[in-house]
C-alpha positions as YAML, in Angstrom:
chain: A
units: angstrom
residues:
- id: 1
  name: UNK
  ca: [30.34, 6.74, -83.31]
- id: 2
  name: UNK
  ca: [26.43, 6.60, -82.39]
- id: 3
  name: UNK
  ca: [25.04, 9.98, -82.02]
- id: 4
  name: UNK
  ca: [22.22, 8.43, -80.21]
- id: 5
  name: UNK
  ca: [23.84, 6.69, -77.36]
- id: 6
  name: UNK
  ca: [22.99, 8.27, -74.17]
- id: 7
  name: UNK
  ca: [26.34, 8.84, -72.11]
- id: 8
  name: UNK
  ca: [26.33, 7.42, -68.78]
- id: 9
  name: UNK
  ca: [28.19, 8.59, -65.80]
- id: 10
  name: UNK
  ca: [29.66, 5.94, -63.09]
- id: 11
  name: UNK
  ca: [27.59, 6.41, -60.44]
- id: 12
  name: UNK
  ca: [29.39, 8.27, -57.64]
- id: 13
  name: UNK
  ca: [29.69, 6.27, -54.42]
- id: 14
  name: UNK
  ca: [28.90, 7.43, -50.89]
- id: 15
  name: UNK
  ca: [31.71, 7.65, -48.52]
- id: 16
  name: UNK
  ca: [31.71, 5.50, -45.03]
- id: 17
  name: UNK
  ca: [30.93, 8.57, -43.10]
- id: 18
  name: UNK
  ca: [27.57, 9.91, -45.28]
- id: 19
  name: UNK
  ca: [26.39, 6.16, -45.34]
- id: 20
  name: UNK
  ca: [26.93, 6.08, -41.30]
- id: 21
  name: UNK
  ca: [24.95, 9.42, -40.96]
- id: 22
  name: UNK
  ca: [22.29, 8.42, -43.03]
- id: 23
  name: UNK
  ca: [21.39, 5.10, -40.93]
- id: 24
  name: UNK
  ca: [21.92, 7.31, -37.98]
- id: 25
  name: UNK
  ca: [19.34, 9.61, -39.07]
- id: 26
  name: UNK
  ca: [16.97, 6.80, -40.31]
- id: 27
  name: UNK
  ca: [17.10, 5.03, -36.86]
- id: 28
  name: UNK
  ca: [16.52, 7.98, -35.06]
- id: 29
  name: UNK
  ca: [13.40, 9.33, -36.68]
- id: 30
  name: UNK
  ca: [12.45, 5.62, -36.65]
- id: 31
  name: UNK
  ca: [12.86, 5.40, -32.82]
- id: 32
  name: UNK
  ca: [11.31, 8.70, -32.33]
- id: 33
  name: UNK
  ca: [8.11, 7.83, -34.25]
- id: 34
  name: UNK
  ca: [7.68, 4.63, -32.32]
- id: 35
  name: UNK
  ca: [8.07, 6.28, -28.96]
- id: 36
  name: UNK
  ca: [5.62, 9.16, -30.28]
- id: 37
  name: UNK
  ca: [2.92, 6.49, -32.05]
- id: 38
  name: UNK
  ca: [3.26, 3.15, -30.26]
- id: 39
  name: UNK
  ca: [5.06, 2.00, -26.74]
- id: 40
  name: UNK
  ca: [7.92, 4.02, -24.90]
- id: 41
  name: UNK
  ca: [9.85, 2.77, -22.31]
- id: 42
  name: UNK
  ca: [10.20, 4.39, -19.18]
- id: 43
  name: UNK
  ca: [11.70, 3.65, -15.19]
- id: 44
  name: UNK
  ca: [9.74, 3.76, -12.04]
- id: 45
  name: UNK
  ca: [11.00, 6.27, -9.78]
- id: 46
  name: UNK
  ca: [9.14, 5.32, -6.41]
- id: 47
  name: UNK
  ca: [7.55, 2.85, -4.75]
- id: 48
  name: UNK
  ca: [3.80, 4.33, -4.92]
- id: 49
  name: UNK
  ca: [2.62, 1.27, -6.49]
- id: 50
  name: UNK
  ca: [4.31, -1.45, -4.63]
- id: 51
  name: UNK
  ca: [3.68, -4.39, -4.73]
- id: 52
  name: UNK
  ca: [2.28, -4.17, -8.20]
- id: 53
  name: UNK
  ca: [4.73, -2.39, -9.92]
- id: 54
  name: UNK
  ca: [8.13, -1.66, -8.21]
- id: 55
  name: UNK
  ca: [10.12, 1.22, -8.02]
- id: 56
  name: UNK
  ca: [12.87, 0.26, -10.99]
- id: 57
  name: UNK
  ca: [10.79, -1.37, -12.73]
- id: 58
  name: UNK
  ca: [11.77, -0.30, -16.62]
- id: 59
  name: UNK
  ca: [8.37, -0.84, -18.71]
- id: 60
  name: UNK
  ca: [6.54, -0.23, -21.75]
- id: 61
  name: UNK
  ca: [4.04, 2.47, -21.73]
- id: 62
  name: UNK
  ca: [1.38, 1.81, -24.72]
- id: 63
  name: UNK
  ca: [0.57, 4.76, -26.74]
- id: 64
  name: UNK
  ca: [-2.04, 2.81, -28.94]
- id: 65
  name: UNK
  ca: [-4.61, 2.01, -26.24]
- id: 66
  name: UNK
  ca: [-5.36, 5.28, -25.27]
- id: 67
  name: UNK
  ca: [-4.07, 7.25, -28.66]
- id: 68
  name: UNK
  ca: [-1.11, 9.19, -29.43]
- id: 69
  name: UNK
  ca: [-1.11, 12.61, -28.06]
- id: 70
  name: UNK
  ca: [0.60, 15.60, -30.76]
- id: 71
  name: UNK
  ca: [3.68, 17.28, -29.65]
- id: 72
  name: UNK
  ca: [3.14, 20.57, -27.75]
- id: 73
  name: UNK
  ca: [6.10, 21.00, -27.77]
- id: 74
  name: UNK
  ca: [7.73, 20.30, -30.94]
- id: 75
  name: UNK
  ca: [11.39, 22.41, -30.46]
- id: 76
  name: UNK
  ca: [13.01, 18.90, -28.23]
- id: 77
  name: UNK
  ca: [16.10, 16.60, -28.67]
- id: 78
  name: UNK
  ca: [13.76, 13.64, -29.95]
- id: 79
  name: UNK
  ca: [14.18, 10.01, -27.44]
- id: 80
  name: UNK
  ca: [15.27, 12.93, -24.17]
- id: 81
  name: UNK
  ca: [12.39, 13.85, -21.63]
- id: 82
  name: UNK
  ca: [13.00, 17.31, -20.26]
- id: 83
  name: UNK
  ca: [16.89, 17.43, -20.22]
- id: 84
  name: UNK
  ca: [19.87, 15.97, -21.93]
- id: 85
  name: UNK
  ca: [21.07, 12.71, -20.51]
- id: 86
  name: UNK
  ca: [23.69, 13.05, -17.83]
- id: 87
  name: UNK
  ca: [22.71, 17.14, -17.55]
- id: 88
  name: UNK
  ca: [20.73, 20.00, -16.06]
- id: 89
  name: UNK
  ca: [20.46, 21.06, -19.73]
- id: 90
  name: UNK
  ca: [16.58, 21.56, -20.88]
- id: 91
  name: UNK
  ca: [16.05, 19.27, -24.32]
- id: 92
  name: UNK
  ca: [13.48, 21.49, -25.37]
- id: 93
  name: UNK
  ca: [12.91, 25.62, -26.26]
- id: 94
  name: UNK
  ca: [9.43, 27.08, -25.73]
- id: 95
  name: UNK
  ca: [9.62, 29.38, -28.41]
- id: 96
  name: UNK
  ca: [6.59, 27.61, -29.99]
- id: 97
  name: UNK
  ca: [3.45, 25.91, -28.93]
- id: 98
  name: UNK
  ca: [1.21, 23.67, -30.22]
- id: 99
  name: UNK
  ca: [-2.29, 22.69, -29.16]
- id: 100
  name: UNK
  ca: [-2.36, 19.28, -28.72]
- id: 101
  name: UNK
  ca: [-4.49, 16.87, -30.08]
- id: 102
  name: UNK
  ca: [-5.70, 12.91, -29.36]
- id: 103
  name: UNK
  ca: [-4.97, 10.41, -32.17]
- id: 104
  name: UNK
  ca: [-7.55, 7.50, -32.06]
- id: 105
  name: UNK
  ca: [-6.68, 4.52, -29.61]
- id: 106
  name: UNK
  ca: [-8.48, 1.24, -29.29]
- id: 107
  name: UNK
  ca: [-9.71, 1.67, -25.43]
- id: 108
  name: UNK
  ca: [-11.00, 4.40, -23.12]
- id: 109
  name: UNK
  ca: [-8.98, 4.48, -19.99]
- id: 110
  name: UNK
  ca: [-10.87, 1.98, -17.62]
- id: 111
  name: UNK
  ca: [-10.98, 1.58, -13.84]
- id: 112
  name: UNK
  ca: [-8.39, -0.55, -12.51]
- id: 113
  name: UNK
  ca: [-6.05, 0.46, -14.98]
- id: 114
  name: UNK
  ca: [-2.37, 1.00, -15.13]
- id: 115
  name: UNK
  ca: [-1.76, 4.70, -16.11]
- id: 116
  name: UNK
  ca: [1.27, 6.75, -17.12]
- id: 117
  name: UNK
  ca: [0.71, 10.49, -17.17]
- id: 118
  name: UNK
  ca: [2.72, 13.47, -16.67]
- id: 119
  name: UNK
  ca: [2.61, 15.12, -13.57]
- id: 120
  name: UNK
  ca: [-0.07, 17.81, -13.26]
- id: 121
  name: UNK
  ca: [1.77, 19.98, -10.34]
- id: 122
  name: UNK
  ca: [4.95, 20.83, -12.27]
- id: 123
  name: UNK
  ca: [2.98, 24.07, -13.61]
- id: 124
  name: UNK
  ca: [6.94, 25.77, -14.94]
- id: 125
  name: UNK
  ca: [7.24, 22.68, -17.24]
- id: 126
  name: UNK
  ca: [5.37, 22.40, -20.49]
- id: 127
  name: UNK
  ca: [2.52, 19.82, -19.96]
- id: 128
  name: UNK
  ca: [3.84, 17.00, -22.61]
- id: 129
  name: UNK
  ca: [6.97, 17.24, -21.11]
- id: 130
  name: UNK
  ca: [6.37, 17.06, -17.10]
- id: 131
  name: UNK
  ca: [7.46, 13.77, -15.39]
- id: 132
  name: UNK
  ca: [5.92, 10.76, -16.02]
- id: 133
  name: UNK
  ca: [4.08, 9.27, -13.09]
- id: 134
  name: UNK
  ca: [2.33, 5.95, -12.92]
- id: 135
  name: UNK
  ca: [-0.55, 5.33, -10.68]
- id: 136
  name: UNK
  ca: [-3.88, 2.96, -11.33]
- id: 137
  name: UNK
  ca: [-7.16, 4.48, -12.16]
- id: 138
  name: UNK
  ca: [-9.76, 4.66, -9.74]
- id: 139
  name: UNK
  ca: [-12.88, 6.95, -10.69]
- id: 140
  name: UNK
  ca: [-13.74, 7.89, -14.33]
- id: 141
  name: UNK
  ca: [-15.09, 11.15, -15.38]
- id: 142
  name: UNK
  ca: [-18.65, 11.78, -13.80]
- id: 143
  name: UNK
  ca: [-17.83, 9.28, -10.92]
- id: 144
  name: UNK
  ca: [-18.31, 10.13, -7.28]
- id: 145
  name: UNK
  ca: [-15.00, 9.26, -5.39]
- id: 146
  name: UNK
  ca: [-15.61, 8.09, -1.80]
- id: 147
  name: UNK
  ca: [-13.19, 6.82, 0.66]
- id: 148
  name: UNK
  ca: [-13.98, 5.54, 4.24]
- id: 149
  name: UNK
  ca: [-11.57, 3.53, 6.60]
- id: 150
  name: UNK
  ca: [-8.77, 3.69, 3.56]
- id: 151
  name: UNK
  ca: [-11.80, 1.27, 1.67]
- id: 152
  name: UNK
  ca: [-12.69, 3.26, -2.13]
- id: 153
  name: UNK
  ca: [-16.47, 3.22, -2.89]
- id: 154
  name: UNK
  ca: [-17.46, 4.67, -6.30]
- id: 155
  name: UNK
  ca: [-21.03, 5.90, -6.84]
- id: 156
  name: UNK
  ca: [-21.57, 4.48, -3.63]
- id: 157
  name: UNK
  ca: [-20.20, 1.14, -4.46]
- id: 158
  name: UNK
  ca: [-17.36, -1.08, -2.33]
- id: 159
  name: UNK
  ca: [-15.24, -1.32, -4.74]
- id: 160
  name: UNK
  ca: [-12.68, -4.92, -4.37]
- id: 161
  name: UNK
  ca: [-9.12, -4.69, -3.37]
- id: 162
  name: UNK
  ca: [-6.79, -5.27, -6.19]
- id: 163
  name: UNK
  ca: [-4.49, -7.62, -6.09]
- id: 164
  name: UNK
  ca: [-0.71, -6.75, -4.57]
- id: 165
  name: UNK
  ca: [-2.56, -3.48, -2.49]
- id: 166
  name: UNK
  ca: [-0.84, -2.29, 0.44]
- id: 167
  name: UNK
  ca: [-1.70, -0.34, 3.44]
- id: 168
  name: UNK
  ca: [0.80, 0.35, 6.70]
- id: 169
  name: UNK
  ca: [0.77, -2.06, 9.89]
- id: 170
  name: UNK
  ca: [2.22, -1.61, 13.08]
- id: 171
  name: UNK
  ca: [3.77, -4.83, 13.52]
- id: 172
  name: UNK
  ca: [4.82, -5.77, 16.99]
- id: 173
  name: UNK
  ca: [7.48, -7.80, 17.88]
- id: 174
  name: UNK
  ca: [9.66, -9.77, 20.89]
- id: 175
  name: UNK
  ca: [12.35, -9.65, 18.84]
- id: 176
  name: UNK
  ca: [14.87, -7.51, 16.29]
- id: 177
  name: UNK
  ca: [14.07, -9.09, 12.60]
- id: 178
  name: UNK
  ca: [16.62, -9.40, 9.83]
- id: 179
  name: UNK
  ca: [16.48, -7.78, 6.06]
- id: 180
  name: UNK
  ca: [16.11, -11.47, 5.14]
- id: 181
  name: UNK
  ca: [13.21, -11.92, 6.92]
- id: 182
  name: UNK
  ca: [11.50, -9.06, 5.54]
- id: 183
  name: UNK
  ca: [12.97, -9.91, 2.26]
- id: 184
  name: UNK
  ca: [11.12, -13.64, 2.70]
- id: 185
  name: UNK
  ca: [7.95, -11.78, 3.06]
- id: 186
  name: UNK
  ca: [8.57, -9.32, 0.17]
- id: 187
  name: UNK
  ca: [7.91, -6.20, 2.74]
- id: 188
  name: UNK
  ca: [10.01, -3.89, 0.77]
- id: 189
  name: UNK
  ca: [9.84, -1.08, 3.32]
- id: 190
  name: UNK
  ca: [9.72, -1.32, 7.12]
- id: 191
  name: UNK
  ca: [11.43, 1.47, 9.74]
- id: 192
  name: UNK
  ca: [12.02, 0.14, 13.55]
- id: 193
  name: UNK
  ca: [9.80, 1.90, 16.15]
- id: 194
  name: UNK
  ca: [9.40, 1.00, 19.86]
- id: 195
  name: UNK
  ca: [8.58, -2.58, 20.20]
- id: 196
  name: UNK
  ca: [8.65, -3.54, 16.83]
- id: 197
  name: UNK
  ca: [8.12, -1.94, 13.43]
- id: 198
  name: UNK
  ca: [6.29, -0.15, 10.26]
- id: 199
  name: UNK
  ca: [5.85, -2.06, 7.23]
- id: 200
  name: UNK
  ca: [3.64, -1.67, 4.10]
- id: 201
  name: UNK
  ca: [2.30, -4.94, 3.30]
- id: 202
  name: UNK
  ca: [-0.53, -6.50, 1.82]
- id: 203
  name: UNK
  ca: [-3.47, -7.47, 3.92]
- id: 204
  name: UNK
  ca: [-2.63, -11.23, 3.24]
- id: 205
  name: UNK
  ca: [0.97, -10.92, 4.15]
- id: 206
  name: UNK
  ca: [-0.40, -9.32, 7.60]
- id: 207
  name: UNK
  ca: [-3.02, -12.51, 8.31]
- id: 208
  name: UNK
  ca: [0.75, -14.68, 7.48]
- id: 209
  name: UNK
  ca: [2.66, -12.31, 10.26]
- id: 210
  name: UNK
  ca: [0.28, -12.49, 13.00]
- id: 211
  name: UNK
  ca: [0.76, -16.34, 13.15]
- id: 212
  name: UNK
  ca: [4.53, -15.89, 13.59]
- id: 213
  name: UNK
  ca: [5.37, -16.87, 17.15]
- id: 214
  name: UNK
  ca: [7.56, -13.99, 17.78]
- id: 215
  name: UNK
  ca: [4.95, -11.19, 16.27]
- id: 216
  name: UNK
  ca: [2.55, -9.84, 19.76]
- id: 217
  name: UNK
  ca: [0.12, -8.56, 16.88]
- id: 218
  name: UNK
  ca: [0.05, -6.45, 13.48]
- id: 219
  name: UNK
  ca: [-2.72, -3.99, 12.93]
- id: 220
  name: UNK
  ca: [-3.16, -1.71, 10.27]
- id: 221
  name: UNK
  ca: [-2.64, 2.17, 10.56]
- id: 222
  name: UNK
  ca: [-5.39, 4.75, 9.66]
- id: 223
  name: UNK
  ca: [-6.24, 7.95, 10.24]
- id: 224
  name: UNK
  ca: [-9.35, 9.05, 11.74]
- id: 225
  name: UNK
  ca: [-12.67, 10.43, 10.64]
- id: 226
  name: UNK
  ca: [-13.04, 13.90, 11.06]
- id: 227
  name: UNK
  ca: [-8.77, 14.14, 11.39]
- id: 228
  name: UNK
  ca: [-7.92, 17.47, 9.01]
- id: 229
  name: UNK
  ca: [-4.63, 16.25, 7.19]
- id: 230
  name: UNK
  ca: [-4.00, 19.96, 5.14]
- id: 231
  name: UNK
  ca: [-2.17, 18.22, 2.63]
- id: 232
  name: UNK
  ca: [-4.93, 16.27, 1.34]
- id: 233
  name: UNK
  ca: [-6.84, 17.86, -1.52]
- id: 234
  name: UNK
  ca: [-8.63, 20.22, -1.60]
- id: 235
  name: UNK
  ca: [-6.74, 21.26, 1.59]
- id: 236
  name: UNK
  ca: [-9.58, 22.39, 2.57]
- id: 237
  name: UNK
  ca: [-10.13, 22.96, 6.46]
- id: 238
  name: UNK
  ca: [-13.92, 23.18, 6.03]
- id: 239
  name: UNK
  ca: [-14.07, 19.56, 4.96]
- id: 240
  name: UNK
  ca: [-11.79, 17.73, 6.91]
- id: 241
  name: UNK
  ca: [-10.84, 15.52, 4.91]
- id: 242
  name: UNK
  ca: [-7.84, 12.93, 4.98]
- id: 243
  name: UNK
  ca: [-6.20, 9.66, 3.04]
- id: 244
  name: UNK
  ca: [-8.21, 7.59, 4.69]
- id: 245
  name: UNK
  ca: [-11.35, 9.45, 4.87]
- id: 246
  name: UNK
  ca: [-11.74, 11.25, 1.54]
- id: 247
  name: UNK
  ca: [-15.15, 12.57, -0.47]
- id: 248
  name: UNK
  ca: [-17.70, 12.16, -1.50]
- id: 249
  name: UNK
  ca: [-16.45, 14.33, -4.65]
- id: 250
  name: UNK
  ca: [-17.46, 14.25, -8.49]
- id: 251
  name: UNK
  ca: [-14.98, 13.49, -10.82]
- id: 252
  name: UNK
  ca: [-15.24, 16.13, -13.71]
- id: 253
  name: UNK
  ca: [-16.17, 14.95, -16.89]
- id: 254
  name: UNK
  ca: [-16.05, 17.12, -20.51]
- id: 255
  name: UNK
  ca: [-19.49, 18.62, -20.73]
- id: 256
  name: UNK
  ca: [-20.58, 18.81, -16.85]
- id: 257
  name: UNK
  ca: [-21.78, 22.05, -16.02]
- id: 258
  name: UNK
  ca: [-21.70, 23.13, -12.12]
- id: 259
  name: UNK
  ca: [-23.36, 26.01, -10.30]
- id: 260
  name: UNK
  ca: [-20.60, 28.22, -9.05]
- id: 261
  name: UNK
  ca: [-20.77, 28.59, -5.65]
- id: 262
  name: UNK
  ca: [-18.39, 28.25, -1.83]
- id: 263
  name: UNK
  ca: [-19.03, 24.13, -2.40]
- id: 264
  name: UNK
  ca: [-17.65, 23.74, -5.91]
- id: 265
  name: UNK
  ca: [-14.96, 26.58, -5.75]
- id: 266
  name: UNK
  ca: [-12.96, 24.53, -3.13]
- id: 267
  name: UNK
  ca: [-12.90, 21.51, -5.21]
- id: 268
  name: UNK
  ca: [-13.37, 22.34, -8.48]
- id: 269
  name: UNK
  ca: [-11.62, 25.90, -8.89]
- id: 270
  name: UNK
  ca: [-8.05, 24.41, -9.22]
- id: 271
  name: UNK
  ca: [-9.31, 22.49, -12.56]
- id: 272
  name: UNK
  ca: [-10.87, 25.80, -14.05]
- id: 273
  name: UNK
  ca: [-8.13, 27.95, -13.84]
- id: 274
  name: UNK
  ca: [-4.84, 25.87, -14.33]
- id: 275
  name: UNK
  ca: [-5.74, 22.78, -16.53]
- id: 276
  name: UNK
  ca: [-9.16, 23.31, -18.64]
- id: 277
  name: UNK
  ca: [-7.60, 26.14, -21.02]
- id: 278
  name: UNK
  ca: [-9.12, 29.28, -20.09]
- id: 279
  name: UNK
  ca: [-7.96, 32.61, -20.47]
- id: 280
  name: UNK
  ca: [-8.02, 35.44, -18.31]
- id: 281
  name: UNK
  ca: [-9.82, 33.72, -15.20]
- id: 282
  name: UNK
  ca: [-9.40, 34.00, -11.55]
- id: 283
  name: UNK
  ca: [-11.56, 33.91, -8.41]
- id: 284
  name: UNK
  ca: [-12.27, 36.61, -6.14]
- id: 285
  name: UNK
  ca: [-14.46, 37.50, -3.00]
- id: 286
  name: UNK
  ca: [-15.72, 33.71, -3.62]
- id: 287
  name: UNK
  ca: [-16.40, 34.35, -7.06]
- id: 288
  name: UNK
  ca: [-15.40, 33.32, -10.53]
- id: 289
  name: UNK
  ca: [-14.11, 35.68, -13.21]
- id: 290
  name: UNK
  ca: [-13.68, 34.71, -16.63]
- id: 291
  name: UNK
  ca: [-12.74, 37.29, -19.32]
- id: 292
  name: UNK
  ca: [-14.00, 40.13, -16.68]
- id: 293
  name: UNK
  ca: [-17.59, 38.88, -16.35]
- id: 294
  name: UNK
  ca: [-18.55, 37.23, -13.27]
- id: 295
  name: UNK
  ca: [-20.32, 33.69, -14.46]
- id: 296
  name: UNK
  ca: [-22.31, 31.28, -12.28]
- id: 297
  name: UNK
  ca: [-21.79, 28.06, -14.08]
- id: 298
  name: UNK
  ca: [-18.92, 26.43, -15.43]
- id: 299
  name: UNK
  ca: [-19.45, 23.89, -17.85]
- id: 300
  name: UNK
  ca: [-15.90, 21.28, -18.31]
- id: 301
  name: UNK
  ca: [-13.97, 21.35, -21.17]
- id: 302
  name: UNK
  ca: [-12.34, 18.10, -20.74]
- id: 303
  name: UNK
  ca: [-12.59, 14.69, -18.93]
- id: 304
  name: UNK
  ca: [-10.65, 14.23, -15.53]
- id: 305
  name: UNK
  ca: [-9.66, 11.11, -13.67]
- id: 306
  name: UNK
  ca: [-9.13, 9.89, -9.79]
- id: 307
  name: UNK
  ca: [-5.84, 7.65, -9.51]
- id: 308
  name: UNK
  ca: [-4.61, 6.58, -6.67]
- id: 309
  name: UNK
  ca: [-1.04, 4.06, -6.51]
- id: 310
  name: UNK
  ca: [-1.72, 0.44, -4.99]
- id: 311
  name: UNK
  ca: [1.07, 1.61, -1.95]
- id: 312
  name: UNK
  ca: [-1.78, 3.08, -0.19]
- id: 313
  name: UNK
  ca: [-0.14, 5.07, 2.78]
- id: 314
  name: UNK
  ca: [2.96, 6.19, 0.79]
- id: 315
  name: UNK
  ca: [2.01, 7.00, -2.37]
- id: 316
  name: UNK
  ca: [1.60, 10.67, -3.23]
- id: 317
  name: UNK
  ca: [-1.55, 10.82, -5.77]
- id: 318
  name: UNK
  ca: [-5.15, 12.25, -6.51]
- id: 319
  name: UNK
  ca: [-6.06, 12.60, -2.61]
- id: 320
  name: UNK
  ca: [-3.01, 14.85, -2.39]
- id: 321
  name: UNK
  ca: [-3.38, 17.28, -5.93]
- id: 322
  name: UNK
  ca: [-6.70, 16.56, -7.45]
- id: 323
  name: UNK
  ca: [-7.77, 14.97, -10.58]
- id: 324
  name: UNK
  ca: [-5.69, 14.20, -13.82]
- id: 325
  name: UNK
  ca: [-7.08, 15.95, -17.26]
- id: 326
  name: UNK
  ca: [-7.34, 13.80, -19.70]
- id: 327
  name: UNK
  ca: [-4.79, 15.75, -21.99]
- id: 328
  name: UNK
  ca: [-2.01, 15.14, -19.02]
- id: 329
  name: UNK
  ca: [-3.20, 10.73, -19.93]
- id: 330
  name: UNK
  ca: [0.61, 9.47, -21.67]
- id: 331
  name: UNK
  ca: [-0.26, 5.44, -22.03]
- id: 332
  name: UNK
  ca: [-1.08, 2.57, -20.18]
- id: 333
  name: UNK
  ca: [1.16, 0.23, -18.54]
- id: 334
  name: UNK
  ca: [1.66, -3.13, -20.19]
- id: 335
  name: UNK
  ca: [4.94, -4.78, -19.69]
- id: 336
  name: UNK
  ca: [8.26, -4.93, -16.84]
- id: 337
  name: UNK
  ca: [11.32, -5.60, -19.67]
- id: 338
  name: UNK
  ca: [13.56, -6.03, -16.50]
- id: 339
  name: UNK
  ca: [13.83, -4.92, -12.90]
- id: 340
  name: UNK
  ca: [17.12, -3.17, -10.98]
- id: 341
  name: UNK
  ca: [17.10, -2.54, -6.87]
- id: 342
  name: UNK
  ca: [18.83, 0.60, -6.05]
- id: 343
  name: UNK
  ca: [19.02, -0.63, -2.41]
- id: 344
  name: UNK
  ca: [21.91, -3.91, -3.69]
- id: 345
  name: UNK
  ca: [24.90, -3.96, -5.99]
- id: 346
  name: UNK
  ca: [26.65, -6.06, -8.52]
- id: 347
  name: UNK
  ca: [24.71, -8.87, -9.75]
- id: 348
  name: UNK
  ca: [22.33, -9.25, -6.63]
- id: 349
  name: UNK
  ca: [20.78, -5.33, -7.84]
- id: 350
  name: UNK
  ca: [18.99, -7.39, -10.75]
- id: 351
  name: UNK
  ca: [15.31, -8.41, -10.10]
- id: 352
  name: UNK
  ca: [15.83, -11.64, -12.52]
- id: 353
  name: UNK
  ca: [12.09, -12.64, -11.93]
- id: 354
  name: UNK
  ca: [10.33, -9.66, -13.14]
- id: 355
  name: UNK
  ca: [11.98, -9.71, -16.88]
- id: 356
  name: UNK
  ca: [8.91, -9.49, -19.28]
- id: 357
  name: UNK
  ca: [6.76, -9.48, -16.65]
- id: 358
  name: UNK
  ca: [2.65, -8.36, -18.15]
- id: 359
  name: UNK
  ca: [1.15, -5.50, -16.61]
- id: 360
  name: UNK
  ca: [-2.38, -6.79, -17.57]
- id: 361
  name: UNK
  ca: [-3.54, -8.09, -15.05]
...
């Protein structure tokens, strides 16, 4: 006998079930970092940015061009967004909150681009965990936003249409048309009206219609200047202002300082108090109150951003509830995967020509 042999022990092995929870756990924290760090997918629920990007549309939203935000909100099911699939049930507790913070990204949000971030009026949600909306952005912090005849100048500049943008037409008609005609023309939405209909189009697709035989004549819908629409930010009765005839306004950038005063109250007070992180502030008798001093400047603690979706008159954006802070900014929008229409069924509901379809341009 060798007093010096070491005595081994077989080596016990893991049962089916531990090895099948293990993987599970690997893939899941591997999923969940990706989604966190690099590209998440996520459906289009509306047609705001028709014809660009339609409503289910399933893409990738890019995490690396703009940077990886930290979790706020750190007590959530990892992979579900605000409830557990096929409930009501909240996938998150608020017991604890984190301030967030920007990881480094390769790009600055840009005009023109594609933009996925969370909706900034769902104020009983935690921010990192409000819906995901998708618009394109127009004015960059320190911009002036202007908008005449449903045309977008910034810093007093015409800015071009993009491709794919849409606006409403009254199209008039001696004749009932089919959903295959519309569907020939790619006019996803239309309603009948006396004498013909409503359709969101492109401006092209309008020259096309107005050469039909049976079409009397198209011509685009706006509102007037001057016409108060109190939905449109800042709802403000003073200004008048409308979709089509919005601004001039500032977009606020980190570090801008404004005199306090009626002016910059209506369109700048929602900012201060609900989305730039201040405590114990609140206007009164046309003033501003912060920390129970009255103050006469405000100085930005964080860069904001106009968007506006490529759907013109239906899409539901920074003319209706103000600018986007730049903590609310989720990704950019790079790639359709595939495309389902809710309005067909069976194998017709799949939009075959917009699989891996690139969001870059």
């Amino acid at each position: 006998m060798n007093l010096f042999t070491k005595k081994t022990h077989p080596t016990k092995k893991k049962s089916a079930i531990r090895e099948w929870i293990q993987a599970l756990i690997f893939a899941l924290v591997t999923a969940s970092l990706i989604h966190w760090l690099v590209v998440e997918p996520s459906q289009v629920p509306t047609s705001s940015m028709e014809s660009t990007i339609l409503a289910g549309d399933f893409m990738l939203v890019s995490k690396l061009h703009y940077g990886a935000r930290t979790p706020q909100t750190p007590l959530q099911i990892p992979l579900m967004h605000q409830t557990i699939r096929g409930t009501d049930i909240p996938s998150y507790l608020t017991w604890i909150k984190l301030p967030m913070y920007r990881l480094p990204g390769f790009s600055k949000v840009k005009r023109g681009d594609k933009v996925i971030f969370n909706c900034i009026t769902e104020l009983d949600k935690p921010s990192d965990l409000r819906t995901y909306y998708i618009k394109r952005c127009i004015g960059l912090p320190g911009d002036t936003v202007h908008i005449q005849n449903a045309h977008v100048y910034i810093n007093g500049e015409e800015q071009s249409a993009y491709p794919g943008l849409q606006y409403r037409y009254y199209l008039q008609t001696s004749t009932r048309l089919t959903e295959y005609f519309f569907n020939s023309y790619h006019i996803q939405e239309y309603m009948p009206v006396r004498e013909g209909y409503l359709v969101n189009t492109t401006p092209q697709t309008a020259d096309s219609l107005k050469a039909l035989p049976h079409v009397k004549g198209i011509e685009i819908i706006l509102m007037p200047s001057g016409f108060f629409n109190p939905s449109v930010y800042p709802h403000s009765q003073d200004l008048a202002w409308n979709e089509d005839h919005f601004g001039p306004i500032m977009v606020p950038a980190k570090g801008m300082t404004i005199t306090i005063n009626h002016d910059t109250l209506e369109k700048y007070q929602k900012m201060i108090i609900l989305y730039d992180a201040n405590e114990e502030v609140h206007v009164e008798d046309g003033k501003l109150w912060m920390n129970g001093k009255e103050v006469t400047t405000y100085t930005f603690q964080q860069d904001y951003y106009f968007m506006m979706g490529d759907n013109r008159h239906n899409s539901i954006d920074s003319r209706f509830w103000g600018f986007v802070p730049a903590d609310h900014i989720v990704g950019k929008g790079i790639l359709v995967l595939f495309s389902t229409d809710a309005k067909k069924s069976g194998f017709h509901k799949i939009r075959w020509n917009r699989f891996f379809r690139s969001l870059n341009d």
